[in-house]
N, C-alpha and C positions, 0 to 999 in steps of 0.2 A: 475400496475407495475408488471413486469412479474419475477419472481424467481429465484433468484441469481447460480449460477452452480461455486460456489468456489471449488478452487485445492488447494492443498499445496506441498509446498516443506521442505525439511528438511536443514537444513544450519547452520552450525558450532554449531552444540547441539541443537537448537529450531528447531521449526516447525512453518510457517508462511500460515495461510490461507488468499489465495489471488483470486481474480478475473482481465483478461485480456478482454477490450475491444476495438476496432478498429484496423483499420490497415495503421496506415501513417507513415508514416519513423520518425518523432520524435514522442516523450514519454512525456508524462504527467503522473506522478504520485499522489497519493491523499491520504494524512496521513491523519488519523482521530484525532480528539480529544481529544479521549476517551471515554466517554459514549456515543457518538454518532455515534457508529462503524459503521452504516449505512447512515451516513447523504450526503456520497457522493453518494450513490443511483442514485437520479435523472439524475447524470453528465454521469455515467456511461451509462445512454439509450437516451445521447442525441444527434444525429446526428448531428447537429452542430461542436462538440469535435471528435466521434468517426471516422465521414469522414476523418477528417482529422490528427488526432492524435491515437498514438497507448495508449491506458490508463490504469492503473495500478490502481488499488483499494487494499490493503491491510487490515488485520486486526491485529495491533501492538500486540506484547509479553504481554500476559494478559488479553488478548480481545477477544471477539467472539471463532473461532478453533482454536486459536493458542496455542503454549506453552502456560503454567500458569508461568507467573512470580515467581521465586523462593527469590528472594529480591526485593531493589529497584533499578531501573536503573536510567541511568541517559540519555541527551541528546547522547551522543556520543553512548550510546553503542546502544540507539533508530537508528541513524545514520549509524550505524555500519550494524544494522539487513533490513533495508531498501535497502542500497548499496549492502548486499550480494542478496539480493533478488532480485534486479539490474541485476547484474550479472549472476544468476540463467537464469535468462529469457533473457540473451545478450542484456540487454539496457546499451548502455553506455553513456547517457547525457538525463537529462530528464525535465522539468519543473516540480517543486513541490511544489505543493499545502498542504499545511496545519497549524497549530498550530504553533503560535510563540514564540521562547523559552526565557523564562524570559530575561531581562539584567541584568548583573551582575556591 
């Protein structure tokens, strides 16, 4: 597995360390878990995805380089830092992969 080359951007107070792979005109993005900050690893070097999808790998608020959590968050404002980071990078419609949030 060859060695990640994450950027970051800053966006509304935080900082998000992120990695871009591919280049197809729609977006796939990949929220982690949480302690598995790198578990979408493998998707990220998979030609299958990358041929054809543009793909976004992030490291959520807390995690890996990004800000340190200064409280708790909750979904929406996770939502919030995702979508700026969207926009950061001009994707405007993406597929998104990851964690599903409690029901209430």
């Amino acid at each position: 597995m060859r060695q990640a080359r994450l950027e970051r951007a800053t966006l509304q107070g935080i900082e998000l360390e992120y990695e871009v792979q591919g280049t197809g005109e729609e977006a796939v993005v990949l929220v982690h878990h949480g302690v598995g900050v790198d578990w979408f690893r493998p998707l990220l070097e998979e030609p299958a995805l990358t041929d054809n999808y543009r793909v976004l790998s992030y490291h959520r608020v807390g995690y890996g380089g990004s800000s340190r959590a200064t409280g708790p968050l909750d979904f929406e404002q996770e939502a919030a830092h995702c979508r700026s980071l969207m926009r950061h990078l001009e994707i405007e419609r993406a597929h998104v992969v990851g964690p599903t949030p409690p029901v209430r």
